[in-house]
C-alpha positions in Angstrom: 101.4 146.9 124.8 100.7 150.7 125.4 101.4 153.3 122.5 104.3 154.4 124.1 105.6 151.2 124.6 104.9 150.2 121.1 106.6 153.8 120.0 109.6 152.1 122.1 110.3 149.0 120.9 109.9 151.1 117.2 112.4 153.2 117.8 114.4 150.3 119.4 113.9 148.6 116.2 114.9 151.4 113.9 117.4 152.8 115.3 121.6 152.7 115.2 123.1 151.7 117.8 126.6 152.4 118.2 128.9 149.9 119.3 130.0 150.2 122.8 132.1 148.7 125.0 133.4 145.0 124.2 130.5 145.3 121.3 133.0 145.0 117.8 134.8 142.0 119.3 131.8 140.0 120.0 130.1 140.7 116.5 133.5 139.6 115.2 133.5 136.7 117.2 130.2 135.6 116.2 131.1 136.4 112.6 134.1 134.3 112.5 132.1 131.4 114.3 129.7 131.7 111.6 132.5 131.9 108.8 133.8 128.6 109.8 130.6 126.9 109.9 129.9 128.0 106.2 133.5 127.1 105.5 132.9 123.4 106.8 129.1 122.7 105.4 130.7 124.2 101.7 132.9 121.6 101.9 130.5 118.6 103.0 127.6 119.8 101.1 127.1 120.1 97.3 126.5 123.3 95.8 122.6 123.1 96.0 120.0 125.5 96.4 119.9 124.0 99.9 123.3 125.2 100.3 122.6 128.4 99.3 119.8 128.6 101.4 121.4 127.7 104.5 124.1 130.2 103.9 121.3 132.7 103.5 119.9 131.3 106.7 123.1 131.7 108.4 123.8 135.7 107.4 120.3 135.8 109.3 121.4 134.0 112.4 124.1 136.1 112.2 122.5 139.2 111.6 120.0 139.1 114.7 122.4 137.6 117.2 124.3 141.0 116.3 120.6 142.7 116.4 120.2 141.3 120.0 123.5 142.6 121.1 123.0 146.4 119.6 119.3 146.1 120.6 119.4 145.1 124.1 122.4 146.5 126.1 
């Protein structure tokens, strides 16, 4: 990677990115999805620092499948 591309993706990276388009409604989406997953394993799972991690987890998977949208279009 060339400084300039590395000066890029940085600025890719650290950005904001304002939503556009149809943006909003698929970060909702995914953040509903994600909402009713965490509903479902709550109520399978016992209150565990497993749980909690996978809830954690799941903010994250959340969080960077948002990222990819903002980032990359």
């Amino acid at each position: 990677m060339t400084h300039e591309e590395l000066i890029a993706a940085l600025d890719n990276r650290f950005t904001f990115h304002p939503p556009k388009g149809d943006q909003v409604e698929r970060y909702e989406s995914i953040r509903d999805d994600a909402r009713v997953f965490a509903e479902s394993v709550c109520a399978l799972a016992p209150e565990s620092r497993e749980r909690a991690l996978f809830l954690t987890k799941l903010e994250e998977a959340v969080m960077w499948a948002n990222a990819s949208i903002a980032r990359n279009e």
